[in-house]
N, C-alpha and C positions, 0 to 999 in steps of 0.2 A: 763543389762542382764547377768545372770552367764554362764560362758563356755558352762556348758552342754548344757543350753535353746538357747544359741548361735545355737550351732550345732544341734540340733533338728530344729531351723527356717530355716539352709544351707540346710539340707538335705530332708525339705519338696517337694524343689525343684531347680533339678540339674540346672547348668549351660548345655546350649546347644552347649556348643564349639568341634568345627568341626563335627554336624548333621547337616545334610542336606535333609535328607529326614522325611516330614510334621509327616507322622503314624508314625514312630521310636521316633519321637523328643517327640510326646504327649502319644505316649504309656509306654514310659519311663520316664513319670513324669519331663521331663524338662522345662525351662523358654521359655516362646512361648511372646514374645513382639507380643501385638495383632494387626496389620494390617489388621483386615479384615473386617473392613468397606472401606475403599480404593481398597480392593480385591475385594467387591461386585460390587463398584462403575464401575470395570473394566468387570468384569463376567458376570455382570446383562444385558448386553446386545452381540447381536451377533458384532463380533468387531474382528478384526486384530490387534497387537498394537508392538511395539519393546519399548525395553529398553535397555541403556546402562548404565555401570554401573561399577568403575574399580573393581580389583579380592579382594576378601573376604568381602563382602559389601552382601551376603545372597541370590544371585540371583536362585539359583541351591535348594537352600529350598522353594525360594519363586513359582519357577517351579513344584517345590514337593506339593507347595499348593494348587496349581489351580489342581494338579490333581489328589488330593485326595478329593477336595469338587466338580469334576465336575463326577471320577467315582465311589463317594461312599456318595456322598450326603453331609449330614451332621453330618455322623456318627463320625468322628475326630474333630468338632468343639463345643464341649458342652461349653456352657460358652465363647465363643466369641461373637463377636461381631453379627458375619454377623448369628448365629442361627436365630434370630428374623426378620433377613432379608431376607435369602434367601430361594426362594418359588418353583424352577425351579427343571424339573426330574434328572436323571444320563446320562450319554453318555459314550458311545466307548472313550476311552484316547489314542492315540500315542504320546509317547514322544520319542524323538532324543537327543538325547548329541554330538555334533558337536567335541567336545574335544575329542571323541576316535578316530576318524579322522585325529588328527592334526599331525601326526609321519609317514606318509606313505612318501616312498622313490621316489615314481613314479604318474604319471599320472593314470597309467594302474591298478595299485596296488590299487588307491584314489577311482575310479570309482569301481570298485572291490568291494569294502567294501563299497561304499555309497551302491549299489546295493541290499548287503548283508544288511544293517542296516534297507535299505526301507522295503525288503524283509519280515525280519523278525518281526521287531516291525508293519506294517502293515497286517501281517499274523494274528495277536491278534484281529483284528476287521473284518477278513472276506477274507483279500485278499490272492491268490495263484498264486503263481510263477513259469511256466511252462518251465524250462531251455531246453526243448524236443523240446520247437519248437521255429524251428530257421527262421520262416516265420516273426514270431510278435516280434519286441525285447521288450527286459524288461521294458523300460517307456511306449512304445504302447501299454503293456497288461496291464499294471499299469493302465494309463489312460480309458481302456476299461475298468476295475474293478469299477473305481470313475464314471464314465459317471450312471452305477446301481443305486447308492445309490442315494437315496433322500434329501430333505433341510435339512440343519442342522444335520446332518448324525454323527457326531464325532467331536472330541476337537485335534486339535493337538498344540502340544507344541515344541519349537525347543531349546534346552539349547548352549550356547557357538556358536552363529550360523559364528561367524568369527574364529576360533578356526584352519580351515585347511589353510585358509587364511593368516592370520599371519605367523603359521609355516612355508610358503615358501616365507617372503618377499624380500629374499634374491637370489631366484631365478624365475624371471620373466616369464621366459616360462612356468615353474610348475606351479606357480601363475592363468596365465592366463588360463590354461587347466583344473584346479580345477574351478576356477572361473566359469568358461564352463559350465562343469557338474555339479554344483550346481545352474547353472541361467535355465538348462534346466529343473532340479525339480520345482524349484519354477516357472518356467511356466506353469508345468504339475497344480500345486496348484492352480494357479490363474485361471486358465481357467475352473477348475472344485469349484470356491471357494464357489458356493452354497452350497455344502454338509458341509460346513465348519460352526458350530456351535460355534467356538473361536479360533483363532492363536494367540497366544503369541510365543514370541519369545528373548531372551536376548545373549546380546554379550560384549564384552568389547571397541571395535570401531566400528566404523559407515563407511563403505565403500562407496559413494552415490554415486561418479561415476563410479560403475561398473555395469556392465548388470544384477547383482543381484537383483538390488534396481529399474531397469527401472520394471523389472517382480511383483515388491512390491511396486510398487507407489502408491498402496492403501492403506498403512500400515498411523496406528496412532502411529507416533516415539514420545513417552511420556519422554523421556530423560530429557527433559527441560522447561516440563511442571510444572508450580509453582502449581497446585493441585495433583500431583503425586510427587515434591521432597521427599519427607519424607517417600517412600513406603519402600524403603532399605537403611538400618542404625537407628542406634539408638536414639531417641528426647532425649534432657535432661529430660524431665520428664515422660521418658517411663522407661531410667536408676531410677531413683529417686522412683518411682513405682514398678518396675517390680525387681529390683535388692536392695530393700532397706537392708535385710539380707548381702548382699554382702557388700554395701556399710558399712555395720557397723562393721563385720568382719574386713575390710582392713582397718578401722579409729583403731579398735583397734591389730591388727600386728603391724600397724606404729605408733602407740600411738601419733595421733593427731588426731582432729575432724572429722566428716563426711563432714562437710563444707569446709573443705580442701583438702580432699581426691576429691571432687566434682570437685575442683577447678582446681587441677594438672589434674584430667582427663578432663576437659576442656581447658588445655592449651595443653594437650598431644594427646589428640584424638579425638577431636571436629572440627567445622569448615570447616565442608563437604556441600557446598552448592550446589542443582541444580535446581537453578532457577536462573532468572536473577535479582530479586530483591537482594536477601541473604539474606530477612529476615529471609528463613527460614535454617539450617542446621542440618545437622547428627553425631554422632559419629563412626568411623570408628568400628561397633562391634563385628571382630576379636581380636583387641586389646582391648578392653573393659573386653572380657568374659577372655583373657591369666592374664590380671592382675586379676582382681576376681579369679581366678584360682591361682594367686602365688603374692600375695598383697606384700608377704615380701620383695620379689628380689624389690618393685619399678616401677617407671613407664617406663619400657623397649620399644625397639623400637622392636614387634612384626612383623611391617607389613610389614617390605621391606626385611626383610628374607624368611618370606612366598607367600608376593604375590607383595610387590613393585618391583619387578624387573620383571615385564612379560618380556615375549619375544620378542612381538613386540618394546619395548626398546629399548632392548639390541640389536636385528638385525639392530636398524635405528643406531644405535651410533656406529656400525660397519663400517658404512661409511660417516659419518657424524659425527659433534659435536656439542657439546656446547655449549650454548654462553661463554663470556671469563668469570673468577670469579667474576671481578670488578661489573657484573648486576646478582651476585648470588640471592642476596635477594630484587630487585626491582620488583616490582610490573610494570605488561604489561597491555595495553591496547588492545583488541582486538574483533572481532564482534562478533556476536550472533551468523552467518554465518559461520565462521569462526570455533567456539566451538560446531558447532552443527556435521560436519563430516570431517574426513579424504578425501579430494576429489580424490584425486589419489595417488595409491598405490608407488610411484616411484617418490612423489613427496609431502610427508609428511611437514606440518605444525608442526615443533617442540614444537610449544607451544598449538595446537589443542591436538598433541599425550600427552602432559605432561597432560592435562586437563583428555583425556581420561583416559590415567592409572593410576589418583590419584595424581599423584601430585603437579598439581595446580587446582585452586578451585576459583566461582568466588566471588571476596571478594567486590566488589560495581558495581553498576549499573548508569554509567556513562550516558548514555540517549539512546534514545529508540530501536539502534542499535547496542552499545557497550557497557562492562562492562572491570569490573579490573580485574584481574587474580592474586593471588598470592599462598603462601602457607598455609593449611587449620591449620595449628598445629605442633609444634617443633618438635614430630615425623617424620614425613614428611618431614622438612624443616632437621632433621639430615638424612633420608633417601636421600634425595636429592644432601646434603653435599660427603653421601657417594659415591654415585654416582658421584658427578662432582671430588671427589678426586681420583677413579678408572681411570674417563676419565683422566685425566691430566698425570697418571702415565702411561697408557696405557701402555703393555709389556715391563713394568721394573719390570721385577718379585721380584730382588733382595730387591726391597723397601717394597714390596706387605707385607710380614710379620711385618715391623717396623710399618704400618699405624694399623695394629690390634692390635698391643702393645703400641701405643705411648701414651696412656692413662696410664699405667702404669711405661713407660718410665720419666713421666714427676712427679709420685707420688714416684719414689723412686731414677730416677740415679740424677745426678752432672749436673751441666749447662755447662756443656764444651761436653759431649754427646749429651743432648738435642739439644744443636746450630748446632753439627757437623750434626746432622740426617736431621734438616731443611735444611743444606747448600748442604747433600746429595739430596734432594729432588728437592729444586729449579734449581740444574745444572742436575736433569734429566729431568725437566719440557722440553717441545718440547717449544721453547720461539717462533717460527713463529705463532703457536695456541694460548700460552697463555703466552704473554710477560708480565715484570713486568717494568714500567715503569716511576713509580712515587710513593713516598710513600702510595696511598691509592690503588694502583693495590696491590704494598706489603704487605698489612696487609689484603685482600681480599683473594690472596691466601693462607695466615699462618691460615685464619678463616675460608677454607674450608678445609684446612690440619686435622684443630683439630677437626669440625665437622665430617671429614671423620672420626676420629681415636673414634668418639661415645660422645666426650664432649661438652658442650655447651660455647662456649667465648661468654663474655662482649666486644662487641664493643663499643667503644667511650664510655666505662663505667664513667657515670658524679661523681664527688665527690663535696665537698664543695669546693674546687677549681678550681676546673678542670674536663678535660675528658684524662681519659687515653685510648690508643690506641685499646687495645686489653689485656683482663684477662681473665684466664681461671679457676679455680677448680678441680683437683683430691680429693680422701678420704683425706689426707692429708698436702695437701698445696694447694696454690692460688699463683698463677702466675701473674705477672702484666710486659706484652713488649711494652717498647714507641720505634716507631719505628722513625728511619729518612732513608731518602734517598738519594744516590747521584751517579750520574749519570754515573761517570766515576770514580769514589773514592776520587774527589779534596774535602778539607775541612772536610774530613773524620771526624778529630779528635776533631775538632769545632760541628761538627754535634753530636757526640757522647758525648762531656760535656754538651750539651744544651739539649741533651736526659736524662743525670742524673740531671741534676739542675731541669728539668722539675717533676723527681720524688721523687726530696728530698722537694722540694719548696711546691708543691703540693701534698706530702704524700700520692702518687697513694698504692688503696690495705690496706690502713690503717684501714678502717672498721671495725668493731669485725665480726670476721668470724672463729676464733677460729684453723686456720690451719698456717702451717709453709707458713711464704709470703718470693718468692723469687721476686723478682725487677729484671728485666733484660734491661737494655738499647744496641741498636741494629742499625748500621747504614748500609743497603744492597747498596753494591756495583754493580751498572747496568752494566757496564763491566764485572766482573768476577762472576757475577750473583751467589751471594753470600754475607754472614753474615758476612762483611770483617773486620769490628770495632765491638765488646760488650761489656759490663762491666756488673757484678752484681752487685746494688749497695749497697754502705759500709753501715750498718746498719740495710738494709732491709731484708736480710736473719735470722734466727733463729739462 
């Protein structure tokens, strides 16, 4: 295809990155990956249902969808799916965004503006809010307004419905008093749920033992439903379809095939399952549509800048941590139960929360109660990295800048820099959290150092001799550290020739790989918790 016929096939039809709303996205000629046979499946009847789903995964367009095929028919869906399917009139639409909620400073202030949002967005379908009289308060006129209306009356829709939630996990009373006022609407809803013609609803956690969820015990929670995984994100062969222009563009920026370019975005953004089989999975397609968007930069780790790091995260690891780095990358076992909700707020499931906000994913289905958990794809597994390298450093500001640069630290300074910054690192590490104790805790933490700093290391990278400990890759060179350990520093020096012998004998890094290989032999002293022996060794430098 010649450039120009190229770009005439891009521009037939945009990329939809960051649209969220269904009319803007099709009125604007952009890529609509078609869901809506799965949307009918869910619409076509009267139905309550939640979905969780962690952030940039489409929930907020797919809310956009339901409520532009419920109050405008089928007027935005030519050429979908669900045209030939769906037969049903229009309805009254309320829709709620629970995310403009989530920043208020008080109780008083929260109720305030819930008030305000009922107020207003329920004004569109009939209701009036009579602030004059102070006999009836606001939910009892509310409630007298709904008791009117007859079956199947309106659609309402609730976007980010844990959104004020989260923002106060950190303070329990606020928590509990939001929590209040949002179990007392959704009472007001249930008890008039006749008028109720469709409730969808979507969040990023699942709260189930708060008084929220007793008022919604009727809800169909499709989170982990194997016939709804695939509603949000991308299949491979929706990319492969729906993006084939794209994909042939970015085969040629990088000047290698589309079969490749397939592949890295399978290894890079794939691997989102929510079911408990895994047969099926999604591609994360925030990061899908940034790379199609900028094919050249490579396969970048879009998603824990913009949405890997929610809130509720970062609040839980405020006071709590991690497990140690030595089970960075093992795979958990855990229940269905378990991954289905957050049971209390004050008492979070670390690896229930990682499941919720992306990143971890279930990778097998151990038997008919439990499955395996790990990580869905090396973006994730480096977003992860970065993360456990933020916790480890916690308010050591002064390192905070070396972990953004040690990618570049390693493609251009001296290995007597590189070692001093590790030896700077490990004696700031907090060693009651995250002790190093043995050579394989040691090379655990050096492999989430470097994952934090954005690189990918070769553990136990095998060679035709051997396995070297740990190699990494900048633009410009390849690193290979055999590490040894000792406990208290005795034998130091025996340790450190058995760690060069080990990479002359077995020519660790020797591969054609086309960049400057330094060799670095490394024996951590557990006392002075530090890089106390290294050598470069003779010949493996450039």
């Amino acid at each position: 295809m010649s450039p120009e016929a190229q770009m005439n096939a891009l521009s037939a039809k945009a990329l939809p990155l960051g649209t969220s709303d269904f009319v803007a996205l099709r009125n604007s000629n952009e890529i609509y990956v078609d869901k809506t046979a799965l949307i009918y499946e869910l619409a076509s009847v009267r139905s309550k249902i939640l979905i969780v789903r962690p952030r940039r995964f489409g929930k907020s367009l797919l809310v956009s969808t339901f409520e532009s095929l419920f109050k405008n028919g089928l007027r935005d869906f030519s050429g979908l799916k669900i045209e030939k399917l769906w037969k049903d009139k229009t309805y009254p639409v309320v829709r709620l965004d629970f995310s403009d909620l989530k920043d208020l400073p008080s109780a008083e202030e929260f109720q305030k503006s819930l008030r305000s949002m009922i107020a207003t967005a329920f004004a569109a379908i009939g209701f009036r809010y009579d602030p004059a009289n102070t006999v009836s308060l606001f939910l009892d006129q509310f409630k007298l307004w709904l008791s009117t209306l007859g079956t199947n009356s309106f659609v309402l829709l609730i976007d980010e419905y844990d959104a004020p939630l989260t923002a106060h996990l950190d303070n329990s009373s606020l928590f509990n008093e939001i929590r209040t006022a949002l179990s007392r609407f959704y009472a007001v809803i249930k008890r008039y749920e006749g008028c109720l013609r469709f409730f969808f609803m979507t969040g990023i956690t699942k709260y189930s033992q708060t008084s929220i969820f007793s008022e919604l015990n009727n809800f169909d929670d499709i989170t982990l439903n194997p016939a709804y995984a695939t509603l949000l994100g991308y299949t491979e062969e929706e990319i492969k379809s729906g993006f084939a222009a794209y994909l042939r563009n970015a085969a040629e920026k990088l000047g290698t095939t589309e079969k490749h370019v397939l592949q890295n975005l399978r290894d890079n953004y794939d691997g989102f399952s929510f079911e408990p089989s895994a047969q099926s999975h999604v591609f994360c397609p925030w990061s899908v549509l940034n790379f199609f968007k900028y094919p050249q930069q490579g396969f970048k780790n879009y998603w824990y800048e913009s949405g890997g790091q929610p809130s509720l995260l970062l609040k839980y690891l405020e006071k709590h941590h991690l497990v140690r780095p030595e089970s960075f990358d093992v795979p958990v076992a855990m229940t269905l139960d378990e991954l289905g909700a957050v049971r209390q707020y004050d008492k979070l499931s670390v690896e229930a929360l990682l499941f919720q906000a992306g990143y971890l994913t279930i990778r097998e289905q151990l038997n008919v109660a439990e499955v395996e958990v790990g990580y869905p794809n090396k973006e994730v597994e480096l977003s992860m990295a970065r993360l456990y390298a933020d916790e480890m450093l916690r308010d050591i500001n002064r390192l905070d800048a070396g972990i953004s640069r040690l990618a570049k630290m390693l493609d251009r300074e001296c290995p007597e820099t590189v070692i001093a910054y590790f030896n700077q690192v490990f004696n700031a590490i907090d060693y009651s959290r995250y002790p190093v104790v043995n050579e394989a805790s040691c090379r655990s933490h050096l492999q989430v150092l470097l994952m934090g700093g954005a690189m990918v290391p070769d553990v136990e990278k095998h060679s035709a001799l051997g396995r070297s400990d740990l190699e990494v890759e900048t633009p410009h060179r390849r690193w290979v550290f055999e590490l040894k350990f000792s406990a208290d520093g005795a034998n130091a020096e025996k340790l450190l020739r058995s760690a060069v012998m080990q990479i002359q004998d077995r020519r660790y890094g020797e591969a054609p790989h086309g960049r400057e290989l330094i060799a670095v032999a490394m024996v951590f002293n557990g006392r002075e918790r530090r890089f106390a022996r290294w050598e470069v060794v003779p010949g493996a430098a450039a």
